[in-house]
mmCIF file of the N, C-alpha and C atoms, coordinates in Angstrom:
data_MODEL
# 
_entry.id   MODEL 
# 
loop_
_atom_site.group_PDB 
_atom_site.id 
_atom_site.type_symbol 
_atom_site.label_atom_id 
_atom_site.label_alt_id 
_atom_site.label_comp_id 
_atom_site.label_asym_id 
_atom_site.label_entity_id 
_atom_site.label_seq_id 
_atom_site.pdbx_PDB_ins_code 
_atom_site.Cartn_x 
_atom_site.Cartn_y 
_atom_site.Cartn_z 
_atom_site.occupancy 
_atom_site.B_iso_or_equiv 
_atom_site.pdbx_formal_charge 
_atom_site.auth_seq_id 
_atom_site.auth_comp_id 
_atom_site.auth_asym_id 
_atom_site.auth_atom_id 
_atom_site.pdbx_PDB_model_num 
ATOM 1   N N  . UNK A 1 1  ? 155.044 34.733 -66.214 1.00 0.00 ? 1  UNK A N  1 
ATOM 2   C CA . UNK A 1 1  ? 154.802 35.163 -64.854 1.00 0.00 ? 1  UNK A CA 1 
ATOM 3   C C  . UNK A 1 1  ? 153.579 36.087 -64.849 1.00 0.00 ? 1  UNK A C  1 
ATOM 4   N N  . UNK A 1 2  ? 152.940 35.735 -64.331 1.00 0.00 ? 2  UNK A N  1 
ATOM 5   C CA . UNK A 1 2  ? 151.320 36.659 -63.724 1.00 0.00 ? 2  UNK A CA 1 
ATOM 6   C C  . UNK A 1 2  ? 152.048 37.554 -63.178 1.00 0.00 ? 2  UNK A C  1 
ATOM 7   N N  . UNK A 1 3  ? 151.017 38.709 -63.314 1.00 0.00 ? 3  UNK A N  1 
ATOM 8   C CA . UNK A 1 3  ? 151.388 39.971 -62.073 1.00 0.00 ? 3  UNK A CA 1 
ATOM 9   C C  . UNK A 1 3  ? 150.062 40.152 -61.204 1.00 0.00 ? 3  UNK A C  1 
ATOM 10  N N  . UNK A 1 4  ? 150.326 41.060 -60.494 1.00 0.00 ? 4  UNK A N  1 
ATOM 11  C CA . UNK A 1 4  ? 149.415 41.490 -59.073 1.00 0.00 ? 4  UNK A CA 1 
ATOM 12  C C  . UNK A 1 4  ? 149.502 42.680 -59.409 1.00 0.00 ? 4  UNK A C  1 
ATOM 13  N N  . UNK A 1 5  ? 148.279 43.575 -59.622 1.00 0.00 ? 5  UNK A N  1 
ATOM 14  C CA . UNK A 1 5  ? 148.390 45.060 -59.742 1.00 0.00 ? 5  UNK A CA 1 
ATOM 15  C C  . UNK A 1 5  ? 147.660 45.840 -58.434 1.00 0.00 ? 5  UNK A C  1 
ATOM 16  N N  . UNK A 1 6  ? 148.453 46.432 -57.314 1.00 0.00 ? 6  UNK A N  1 
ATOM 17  C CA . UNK A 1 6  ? 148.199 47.332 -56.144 1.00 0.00 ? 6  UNK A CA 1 
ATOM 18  C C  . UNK A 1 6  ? 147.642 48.191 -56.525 1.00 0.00 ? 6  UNK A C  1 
ATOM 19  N N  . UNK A 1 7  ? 146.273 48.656 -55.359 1.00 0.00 ? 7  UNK A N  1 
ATOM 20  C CA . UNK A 1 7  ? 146.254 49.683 -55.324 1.00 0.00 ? 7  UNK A CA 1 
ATOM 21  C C  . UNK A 1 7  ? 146.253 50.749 -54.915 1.00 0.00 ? 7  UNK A C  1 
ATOM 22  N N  . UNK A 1 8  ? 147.207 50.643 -53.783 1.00 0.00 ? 8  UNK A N  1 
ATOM 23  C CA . UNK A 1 8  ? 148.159 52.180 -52.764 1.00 0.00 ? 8  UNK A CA 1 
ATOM 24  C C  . UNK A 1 8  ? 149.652 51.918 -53.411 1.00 0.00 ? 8  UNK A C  1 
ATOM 25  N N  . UNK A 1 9  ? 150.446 52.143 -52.417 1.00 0.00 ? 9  UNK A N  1 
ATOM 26  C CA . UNK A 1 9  ? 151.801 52.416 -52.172 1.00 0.00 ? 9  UNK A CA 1 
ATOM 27  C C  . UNK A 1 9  ? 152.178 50.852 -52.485 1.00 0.00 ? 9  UNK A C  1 
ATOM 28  N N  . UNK A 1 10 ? 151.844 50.128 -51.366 1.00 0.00 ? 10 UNK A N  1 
ATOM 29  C CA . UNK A 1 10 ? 152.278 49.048 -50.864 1.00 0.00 ? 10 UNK A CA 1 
ATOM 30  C C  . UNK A 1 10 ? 151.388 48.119 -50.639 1.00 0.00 ? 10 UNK A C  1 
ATOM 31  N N  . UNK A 1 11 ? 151.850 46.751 -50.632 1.00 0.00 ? 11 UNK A N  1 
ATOM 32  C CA . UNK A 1 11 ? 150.750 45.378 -50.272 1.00 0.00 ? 11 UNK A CA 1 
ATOM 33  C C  . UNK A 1 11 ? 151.697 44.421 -49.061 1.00 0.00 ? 11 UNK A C  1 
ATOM 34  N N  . UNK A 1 12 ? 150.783 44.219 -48.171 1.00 0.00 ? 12 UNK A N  1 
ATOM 35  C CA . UNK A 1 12 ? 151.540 43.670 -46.941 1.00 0.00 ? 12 UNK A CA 1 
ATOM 36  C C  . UNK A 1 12 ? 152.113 42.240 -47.611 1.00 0.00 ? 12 UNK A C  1 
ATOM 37  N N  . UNK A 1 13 ? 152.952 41.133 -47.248 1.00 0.00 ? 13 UNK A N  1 
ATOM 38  C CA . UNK A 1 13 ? 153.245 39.871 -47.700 1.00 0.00 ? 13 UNK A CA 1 
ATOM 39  C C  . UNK A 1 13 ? 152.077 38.956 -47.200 1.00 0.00 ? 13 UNK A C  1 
ATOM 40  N N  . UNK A 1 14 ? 151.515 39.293 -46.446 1.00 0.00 ? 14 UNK A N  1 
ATOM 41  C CA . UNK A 1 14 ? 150.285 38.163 -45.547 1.00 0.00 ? 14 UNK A CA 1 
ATOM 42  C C  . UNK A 1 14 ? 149.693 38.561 -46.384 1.00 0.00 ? 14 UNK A C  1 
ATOM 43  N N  . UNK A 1 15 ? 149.022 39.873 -46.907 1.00 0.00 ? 15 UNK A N  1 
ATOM 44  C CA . UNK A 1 15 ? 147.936 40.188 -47.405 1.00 0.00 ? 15 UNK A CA 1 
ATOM 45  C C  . UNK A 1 15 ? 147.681 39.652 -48.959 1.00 0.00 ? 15 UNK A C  1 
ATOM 46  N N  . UNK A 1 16 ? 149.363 39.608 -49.797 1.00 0.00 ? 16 UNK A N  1 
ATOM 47  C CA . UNK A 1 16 ? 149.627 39.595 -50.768 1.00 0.00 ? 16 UNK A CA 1 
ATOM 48  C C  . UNK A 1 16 ? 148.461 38.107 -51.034 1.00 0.00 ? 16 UNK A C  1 
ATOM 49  N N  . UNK A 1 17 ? 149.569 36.693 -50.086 1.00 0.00 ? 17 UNK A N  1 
ATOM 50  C CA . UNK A 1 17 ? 148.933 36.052 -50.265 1.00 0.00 ? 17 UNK A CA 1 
ATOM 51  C C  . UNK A 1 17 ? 147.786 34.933 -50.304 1.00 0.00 ? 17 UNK A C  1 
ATOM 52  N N  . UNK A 1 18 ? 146.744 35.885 -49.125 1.00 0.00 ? 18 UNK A N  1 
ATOM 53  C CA . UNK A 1 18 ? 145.028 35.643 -48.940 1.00 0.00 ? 18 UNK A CA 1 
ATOM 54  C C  . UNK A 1 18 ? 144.605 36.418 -49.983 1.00 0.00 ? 18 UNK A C  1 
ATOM 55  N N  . UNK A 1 19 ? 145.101 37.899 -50.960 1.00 0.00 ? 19 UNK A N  1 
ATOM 56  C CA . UNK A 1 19 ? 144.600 38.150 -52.166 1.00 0.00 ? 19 UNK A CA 1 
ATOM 57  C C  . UNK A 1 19 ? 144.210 37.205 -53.251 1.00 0.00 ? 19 UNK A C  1 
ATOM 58  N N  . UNK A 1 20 ? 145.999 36.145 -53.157 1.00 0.00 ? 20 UNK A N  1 
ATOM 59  C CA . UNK A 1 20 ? 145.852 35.296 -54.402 1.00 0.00 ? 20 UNK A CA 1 
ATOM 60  C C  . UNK A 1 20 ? 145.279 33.876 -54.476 1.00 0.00 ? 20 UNK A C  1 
ATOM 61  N N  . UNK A 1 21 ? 145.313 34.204 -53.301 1.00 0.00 ? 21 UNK A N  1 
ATOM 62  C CA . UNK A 1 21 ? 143.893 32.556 -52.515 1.00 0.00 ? 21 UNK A CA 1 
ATOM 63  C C  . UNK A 1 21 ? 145.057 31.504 -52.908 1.00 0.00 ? 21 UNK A C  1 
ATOM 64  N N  . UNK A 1 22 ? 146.254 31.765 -52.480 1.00 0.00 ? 22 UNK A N  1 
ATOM 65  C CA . UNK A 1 22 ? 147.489 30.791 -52.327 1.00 0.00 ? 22 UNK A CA 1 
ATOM 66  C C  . UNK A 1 22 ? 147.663 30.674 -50.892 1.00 0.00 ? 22 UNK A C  1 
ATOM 67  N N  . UNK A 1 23 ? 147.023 31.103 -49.969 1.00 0.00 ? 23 UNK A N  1 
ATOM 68  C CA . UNK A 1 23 ? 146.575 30.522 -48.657 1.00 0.00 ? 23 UNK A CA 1 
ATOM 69  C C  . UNK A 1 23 ? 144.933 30.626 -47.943 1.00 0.00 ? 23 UNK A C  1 
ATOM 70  N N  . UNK A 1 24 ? 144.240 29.992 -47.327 1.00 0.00 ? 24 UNK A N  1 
ATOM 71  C CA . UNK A 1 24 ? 143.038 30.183 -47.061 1.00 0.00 ? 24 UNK A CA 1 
ATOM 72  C C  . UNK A 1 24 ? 142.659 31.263 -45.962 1.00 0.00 ? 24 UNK A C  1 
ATOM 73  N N  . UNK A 1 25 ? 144.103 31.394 -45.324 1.00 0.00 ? 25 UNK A N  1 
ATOM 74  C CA . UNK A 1 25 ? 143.486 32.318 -43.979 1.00 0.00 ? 25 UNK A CA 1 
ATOM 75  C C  . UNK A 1 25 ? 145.031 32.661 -43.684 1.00 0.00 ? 25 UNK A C  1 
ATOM 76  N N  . UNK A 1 26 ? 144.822 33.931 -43.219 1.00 0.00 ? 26 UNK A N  1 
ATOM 77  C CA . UNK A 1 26 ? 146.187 34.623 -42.705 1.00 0.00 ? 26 UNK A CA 1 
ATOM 78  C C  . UNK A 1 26 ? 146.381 33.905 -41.766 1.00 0.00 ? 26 UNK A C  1 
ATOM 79  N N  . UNK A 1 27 ? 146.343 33.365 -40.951 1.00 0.00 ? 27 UNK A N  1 
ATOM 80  C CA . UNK A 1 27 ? 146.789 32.784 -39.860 1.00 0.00 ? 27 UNK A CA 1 
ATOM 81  C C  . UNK A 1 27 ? 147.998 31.189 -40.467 1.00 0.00 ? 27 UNK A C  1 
ATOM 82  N N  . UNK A 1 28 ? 147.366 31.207 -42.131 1.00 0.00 ? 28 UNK A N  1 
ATOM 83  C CA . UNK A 1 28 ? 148.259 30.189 -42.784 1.00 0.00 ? 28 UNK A CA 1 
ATOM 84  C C  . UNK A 1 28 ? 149.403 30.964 -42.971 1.00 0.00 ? 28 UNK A C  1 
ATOM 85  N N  . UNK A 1 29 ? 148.794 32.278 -43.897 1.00 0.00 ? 29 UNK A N  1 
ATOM 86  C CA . UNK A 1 29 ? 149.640 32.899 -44.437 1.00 0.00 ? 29 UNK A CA 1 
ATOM 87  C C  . UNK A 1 29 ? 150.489 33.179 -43.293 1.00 0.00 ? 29 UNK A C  1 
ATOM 88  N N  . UNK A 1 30 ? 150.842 33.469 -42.264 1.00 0.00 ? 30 UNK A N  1 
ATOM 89  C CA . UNK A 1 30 ? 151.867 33.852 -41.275 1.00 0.00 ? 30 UNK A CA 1 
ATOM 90  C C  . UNK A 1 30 ? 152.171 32.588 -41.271 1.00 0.00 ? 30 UNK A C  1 
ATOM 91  N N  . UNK A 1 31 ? 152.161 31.408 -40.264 1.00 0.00 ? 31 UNK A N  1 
ATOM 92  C CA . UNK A 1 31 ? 152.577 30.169 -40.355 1.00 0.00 ? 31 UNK A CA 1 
ATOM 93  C C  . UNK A 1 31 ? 153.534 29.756 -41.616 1.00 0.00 ? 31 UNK A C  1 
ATOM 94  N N  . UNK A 1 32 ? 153.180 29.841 -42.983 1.00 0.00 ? 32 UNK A N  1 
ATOM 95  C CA . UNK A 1 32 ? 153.758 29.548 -44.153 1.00 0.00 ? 32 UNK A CA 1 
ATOM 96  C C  . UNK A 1 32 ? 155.295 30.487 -44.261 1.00 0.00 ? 32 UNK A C  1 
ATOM 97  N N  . UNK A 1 33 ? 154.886 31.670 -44.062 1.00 0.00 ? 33 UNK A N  1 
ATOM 98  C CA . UNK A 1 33 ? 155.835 32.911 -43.870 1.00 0.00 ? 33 UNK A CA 1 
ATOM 99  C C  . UNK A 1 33 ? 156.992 32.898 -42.656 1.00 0.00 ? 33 UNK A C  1 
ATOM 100 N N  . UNK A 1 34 ? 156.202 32.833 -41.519 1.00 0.00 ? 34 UNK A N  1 
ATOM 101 C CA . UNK A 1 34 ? 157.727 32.365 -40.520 1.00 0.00 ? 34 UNK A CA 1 
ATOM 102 C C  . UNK A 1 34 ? 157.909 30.595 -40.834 1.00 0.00 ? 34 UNK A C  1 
ATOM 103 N N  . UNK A 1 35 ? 157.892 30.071 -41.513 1.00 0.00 ? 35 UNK A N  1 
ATOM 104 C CA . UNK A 1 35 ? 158.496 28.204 -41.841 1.00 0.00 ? 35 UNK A CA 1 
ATOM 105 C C  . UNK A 1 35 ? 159.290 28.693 -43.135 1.00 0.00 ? 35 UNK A C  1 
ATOM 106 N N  . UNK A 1 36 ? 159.524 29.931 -43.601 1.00 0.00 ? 36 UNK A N  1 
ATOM 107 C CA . UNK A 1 36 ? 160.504 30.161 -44.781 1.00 0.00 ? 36 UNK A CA 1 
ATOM 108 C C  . UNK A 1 36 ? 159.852 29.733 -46.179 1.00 0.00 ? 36 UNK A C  1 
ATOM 109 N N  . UNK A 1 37 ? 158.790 29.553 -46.323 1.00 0.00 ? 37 UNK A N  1 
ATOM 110 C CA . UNK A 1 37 ? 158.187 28.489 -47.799 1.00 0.00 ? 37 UNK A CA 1 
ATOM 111 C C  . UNK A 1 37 ? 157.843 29.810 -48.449 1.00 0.00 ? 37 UNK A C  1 
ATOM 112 N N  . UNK A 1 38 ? 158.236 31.288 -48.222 1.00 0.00 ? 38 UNK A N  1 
ATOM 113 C CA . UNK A 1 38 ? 158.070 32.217 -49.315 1.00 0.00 ? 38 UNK A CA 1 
ATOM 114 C C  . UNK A 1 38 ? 159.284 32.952 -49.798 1.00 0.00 ? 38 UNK A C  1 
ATOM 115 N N  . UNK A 1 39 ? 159.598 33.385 -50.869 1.00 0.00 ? 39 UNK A N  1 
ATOM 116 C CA . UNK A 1 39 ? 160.604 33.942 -51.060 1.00 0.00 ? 39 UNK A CA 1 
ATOM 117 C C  . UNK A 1 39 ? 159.811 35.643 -52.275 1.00 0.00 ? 39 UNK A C  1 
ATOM 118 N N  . UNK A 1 40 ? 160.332 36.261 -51.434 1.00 0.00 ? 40 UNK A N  1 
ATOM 119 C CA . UNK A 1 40 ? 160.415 37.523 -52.480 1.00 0.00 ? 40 UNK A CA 1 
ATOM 120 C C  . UNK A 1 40 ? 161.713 38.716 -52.827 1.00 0.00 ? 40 UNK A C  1 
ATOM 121 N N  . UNK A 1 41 ? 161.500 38.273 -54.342 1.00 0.00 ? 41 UNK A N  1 
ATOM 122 C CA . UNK A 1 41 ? 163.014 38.890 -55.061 1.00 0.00 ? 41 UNK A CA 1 
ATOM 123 C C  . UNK A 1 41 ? 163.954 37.698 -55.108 1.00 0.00 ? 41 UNK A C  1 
ATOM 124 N N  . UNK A 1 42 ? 163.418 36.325 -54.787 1.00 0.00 ? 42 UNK A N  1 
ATOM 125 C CA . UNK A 1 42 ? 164.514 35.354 -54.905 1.00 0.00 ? 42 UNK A CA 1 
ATOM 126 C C  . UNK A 1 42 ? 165.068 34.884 -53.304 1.00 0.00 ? 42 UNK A C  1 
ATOM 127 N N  . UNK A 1 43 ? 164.469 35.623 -52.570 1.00 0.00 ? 43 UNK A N  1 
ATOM 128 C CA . UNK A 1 43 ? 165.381 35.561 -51.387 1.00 0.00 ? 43 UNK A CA 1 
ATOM 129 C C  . UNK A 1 43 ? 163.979 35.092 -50.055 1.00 0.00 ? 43 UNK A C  1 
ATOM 130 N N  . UNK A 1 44 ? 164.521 33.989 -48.999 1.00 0.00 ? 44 UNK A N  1 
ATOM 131 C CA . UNK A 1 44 ? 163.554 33.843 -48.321 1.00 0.00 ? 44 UNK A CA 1 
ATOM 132 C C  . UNK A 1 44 ? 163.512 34.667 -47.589 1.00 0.00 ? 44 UNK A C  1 
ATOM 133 N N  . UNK A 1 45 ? 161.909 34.798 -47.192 1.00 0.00 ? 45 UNK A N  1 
ATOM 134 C CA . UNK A 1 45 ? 161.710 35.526 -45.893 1.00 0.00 ? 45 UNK A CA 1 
ATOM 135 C C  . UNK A 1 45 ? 160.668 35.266 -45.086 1.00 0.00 ? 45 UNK A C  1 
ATOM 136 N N  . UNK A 1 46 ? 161.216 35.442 -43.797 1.00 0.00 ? 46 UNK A N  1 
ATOM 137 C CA . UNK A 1 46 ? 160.038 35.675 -42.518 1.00 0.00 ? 46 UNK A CA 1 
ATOM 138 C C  . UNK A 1 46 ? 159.538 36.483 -42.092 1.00 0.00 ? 46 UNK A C  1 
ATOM 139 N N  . UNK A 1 47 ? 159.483 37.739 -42.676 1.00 0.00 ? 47 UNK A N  1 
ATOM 140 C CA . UNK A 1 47 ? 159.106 39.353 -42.612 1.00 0.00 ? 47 UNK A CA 1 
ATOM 141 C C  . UNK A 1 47 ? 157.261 39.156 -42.942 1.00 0.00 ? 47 UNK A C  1 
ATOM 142 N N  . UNK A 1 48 ? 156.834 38.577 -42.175 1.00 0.00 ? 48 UNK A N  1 
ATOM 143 C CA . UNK A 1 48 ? 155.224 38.412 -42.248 1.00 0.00 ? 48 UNK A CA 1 
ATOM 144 C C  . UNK A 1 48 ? 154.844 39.831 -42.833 1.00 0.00 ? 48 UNK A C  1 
ATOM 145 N N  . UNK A 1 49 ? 154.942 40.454 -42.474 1.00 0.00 ? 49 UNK A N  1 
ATOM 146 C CA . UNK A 1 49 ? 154.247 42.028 -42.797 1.00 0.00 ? 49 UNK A CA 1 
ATOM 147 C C  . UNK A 1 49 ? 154.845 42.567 -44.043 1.00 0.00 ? 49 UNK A C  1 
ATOM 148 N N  . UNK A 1 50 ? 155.974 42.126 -44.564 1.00 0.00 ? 50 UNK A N  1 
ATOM 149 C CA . UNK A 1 50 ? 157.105 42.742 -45.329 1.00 0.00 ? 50 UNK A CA 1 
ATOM 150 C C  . UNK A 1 50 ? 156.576 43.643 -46.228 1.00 0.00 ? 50 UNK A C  1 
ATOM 151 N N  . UNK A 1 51 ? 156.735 44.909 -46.850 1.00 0.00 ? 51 UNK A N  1 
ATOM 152 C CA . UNK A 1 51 ? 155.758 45.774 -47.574 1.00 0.00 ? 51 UNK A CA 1 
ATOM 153 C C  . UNK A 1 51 ? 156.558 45.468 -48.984 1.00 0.00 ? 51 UNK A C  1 
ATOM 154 N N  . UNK A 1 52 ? 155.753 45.024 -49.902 1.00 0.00 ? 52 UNK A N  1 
ATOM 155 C CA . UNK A 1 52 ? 155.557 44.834 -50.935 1.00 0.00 ? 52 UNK A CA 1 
ATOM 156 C C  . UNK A 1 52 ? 155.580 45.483 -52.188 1.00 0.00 ? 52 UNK A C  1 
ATOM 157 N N  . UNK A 1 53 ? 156.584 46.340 -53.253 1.00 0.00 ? 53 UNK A N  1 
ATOM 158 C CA . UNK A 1 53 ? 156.216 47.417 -53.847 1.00 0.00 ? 53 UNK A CA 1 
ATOM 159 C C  . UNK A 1 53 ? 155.934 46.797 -55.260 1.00 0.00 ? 53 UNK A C  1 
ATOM 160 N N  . UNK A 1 54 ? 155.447 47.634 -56.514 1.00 0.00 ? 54 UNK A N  1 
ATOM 161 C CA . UNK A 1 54 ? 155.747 47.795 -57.995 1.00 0.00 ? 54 UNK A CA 1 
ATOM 162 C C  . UNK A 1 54 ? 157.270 46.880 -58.086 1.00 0.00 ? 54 UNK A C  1 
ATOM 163 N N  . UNK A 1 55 ? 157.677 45.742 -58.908 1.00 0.00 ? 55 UNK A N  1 
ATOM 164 C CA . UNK A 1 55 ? 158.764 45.645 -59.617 1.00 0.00 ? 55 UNK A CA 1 
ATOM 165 C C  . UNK A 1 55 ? 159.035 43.975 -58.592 1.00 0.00 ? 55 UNK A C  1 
ATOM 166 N N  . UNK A 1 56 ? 158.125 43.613 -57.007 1.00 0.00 ? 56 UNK A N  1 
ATOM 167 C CA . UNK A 1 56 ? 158.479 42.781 -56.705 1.00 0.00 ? 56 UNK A CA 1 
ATOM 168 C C  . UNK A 1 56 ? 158.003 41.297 -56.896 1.00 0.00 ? 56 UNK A C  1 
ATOM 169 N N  . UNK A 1 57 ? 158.693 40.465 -56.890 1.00 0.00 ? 57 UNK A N  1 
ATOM 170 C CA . UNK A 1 57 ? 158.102 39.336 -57.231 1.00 0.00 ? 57 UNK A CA 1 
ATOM 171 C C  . UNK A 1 57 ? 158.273 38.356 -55.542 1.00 0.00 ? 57 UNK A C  1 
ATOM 172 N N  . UNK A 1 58 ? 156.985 37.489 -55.772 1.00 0.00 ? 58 UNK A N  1 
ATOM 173 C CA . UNK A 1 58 ? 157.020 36.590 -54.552 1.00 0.00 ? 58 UNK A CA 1 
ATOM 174 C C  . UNK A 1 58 ? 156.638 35.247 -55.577 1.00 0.00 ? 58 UNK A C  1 
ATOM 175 N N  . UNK A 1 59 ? 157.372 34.451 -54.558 1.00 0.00 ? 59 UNK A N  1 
ATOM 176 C CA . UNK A 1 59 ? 157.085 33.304 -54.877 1.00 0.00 ? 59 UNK A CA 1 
ATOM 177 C C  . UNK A 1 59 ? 156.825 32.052 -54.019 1.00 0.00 ? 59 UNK A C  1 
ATOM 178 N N  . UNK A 1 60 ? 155.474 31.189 -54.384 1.00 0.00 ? 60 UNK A N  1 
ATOM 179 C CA . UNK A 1 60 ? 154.946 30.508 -53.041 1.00 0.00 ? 60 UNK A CA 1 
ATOM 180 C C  . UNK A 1 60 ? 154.950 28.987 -53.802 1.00 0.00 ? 60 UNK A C  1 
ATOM 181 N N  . UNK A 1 61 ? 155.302 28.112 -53.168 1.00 0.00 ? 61 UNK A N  1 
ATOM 182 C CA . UNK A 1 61 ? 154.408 26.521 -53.396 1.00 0.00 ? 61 UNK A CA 1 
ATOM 183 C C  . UNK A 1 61 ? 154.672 26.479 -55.143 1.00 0.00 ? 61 UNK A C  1 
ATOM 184 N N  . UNK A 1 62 ? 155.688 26.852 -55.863 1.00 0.00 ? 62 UNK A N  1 
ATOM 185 C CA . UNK A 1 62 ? 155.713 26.819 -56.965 1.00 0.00 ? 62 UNK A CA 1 
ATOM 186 C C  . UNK A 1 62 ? 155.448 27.305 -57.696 1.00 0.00 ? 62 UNK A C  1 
ATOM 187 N N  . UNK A 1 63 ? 154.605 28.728 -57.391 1.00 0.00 ? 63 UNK A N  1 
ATOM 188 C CA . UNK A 1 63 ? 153.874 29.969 -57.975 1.00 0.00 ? 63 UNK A CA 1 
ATOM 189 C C  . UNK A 1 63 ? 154.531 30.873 -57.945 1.00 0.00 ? 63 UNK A C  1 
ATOM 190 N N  . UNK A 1 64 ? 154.658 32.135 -59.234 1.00 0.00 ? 64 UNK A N  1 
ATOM 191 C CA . UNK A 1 64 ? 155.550 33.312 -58.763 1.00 0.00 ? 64 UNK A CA 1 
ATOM 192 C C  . UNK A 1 64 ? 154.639 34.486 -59.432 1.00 0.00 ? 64 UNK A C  1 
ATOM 193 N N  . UNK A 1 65 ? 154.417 35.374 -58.892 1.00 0.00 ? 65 UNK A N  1 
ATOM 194 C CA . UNK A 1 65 ? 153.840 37.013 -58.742 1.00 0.00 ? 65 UNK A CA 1 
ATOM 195 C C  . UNK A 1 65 ? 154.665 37.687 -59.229 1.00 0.00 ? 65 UNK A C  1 
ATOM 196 N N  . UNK A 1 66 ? 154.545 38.756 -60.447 1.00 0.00 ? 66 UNK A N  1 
ATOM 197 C CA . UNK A 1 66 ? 155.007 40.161 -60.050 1.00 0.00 ? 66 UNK A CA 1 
ATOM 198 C C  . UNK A 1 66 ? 154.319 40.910 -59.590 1.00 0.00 ? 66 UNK A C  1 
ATOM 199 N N  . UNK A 1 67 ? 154.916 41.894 -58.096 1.00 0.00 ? 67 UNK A N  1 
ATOM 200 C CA . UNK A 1 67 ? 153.665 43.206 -57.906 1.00 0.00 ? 67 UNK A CA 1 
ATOM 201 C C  . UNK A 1 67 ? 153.665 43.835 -58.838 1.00 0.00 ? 67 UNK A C  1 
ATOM 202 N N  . UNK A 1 68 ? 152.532 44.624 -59.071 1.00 0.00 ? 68 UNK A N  1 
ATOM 203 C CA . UNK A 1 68 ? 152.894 45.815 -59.787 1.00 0.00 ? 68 UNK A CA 1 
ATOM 204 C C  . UNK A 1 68 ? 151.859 47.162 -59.708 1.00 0.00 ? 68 UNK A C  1 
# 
């Protein structure tokens, strides 16, 4: 598993993934996000904004992240 290393507090879920160029444009990344095709910590979600800490993992299209 790759990680993602932040650098504040927190990383938005839209933001997370136009960082990892696992979507081309936030406007995917939301679309992708409310249709359920992301899950972070194992669990789906539609929390477009969802804040993101150290220790979490997302996972998209067959790809999985740890933040950190």
């Amino acid at each position: 598993m790759e990680a993602f290393i932040i650098e504040g507090e927190y990383i938005q879920l839209n933001q997370l993934l136009k960082a990892l160029f696992w979507v081309g444009t936030g406007g995917e990344a939301m679309l992708r996000i409310s249709q359920g095709e992301v899950q972070v910590n194992g669990v789906v979600t539609t929390v477009k904004r969802k804040k993101l800490y150290p220790g979490d993992t997302v996972s998209f299209n067959g790809q999985t992240i740890l933040v950190q």
